[in-house]
C-alpha positions, 0 to 999 in steps of 0.5 A: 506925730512928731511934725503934728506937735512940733508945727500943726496938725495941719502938716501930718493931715495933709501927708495922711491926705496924700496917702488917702489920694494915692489909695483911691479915698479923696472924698476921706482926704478932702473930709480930712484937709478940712477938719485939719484946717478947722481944727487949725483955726481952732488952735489958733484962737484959742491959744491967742485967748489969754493975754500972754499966749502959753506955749505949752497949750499949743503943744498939748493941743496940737499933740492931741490932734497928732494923737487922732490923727495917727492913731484914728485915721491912719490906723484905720486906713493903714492898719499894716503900715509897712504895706505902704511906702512913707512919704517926704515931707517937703511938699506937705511942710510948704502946703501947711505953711501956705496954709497958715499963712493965709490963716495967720493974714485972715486974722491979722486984717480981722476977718 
């Protein structure tokens, strides 16, 4: 939830898609990636509406997408969470990051 806030949901959909992977769900995981990098772009064009982009927009948005996916999709695939082994967070961060970017060029060359 934190890492969703702070960076972009992005990064806490793909640790929740790892885990859906490892746990034989990849149609879920997929369904979940995407609306993760949907919803990214979303945020992003809505935060850079207004002529002076305000932060605390982004926090609040990017904290309710961190709200469903924690306490929606984890939960309902993970609803004894001690059963199931967390992960780090390395490999997600750099996805994400990859992932924004091209996003974040996309936009800038107008597409």
């Amino acid at each position: 939830m934190g890492i969703s806030i702070v960076v972009t949901p992005i990064v806490g959909a793909i640790l929740l898609t790892q885990n859906l992977r490892d746990i034989g769900k990849k149609k879920e995981a997929n369904l979940i990636l995407i609306g993760s990098i949907i919803f990214t772009v979303i945020v992003l064009i809505i935060v850079n509406l207004p002529e002076k982009p305000i932060t605390a927009i982004t926090y609040g948005i990017n904290a309710g997408g961190g709200l469903v996916l924690t306490e929606y999709f984890y939960k309902k695939y993970f609803p004894v969470d001690e059963d199931f082994e967390k992960k780090k967070i390395w490999k997600p961060l750099i996805i994400s990051a990859s992932i924004c970017i091209v996003i974040f060029l996309l936009i800038i060359s107008g597409l």
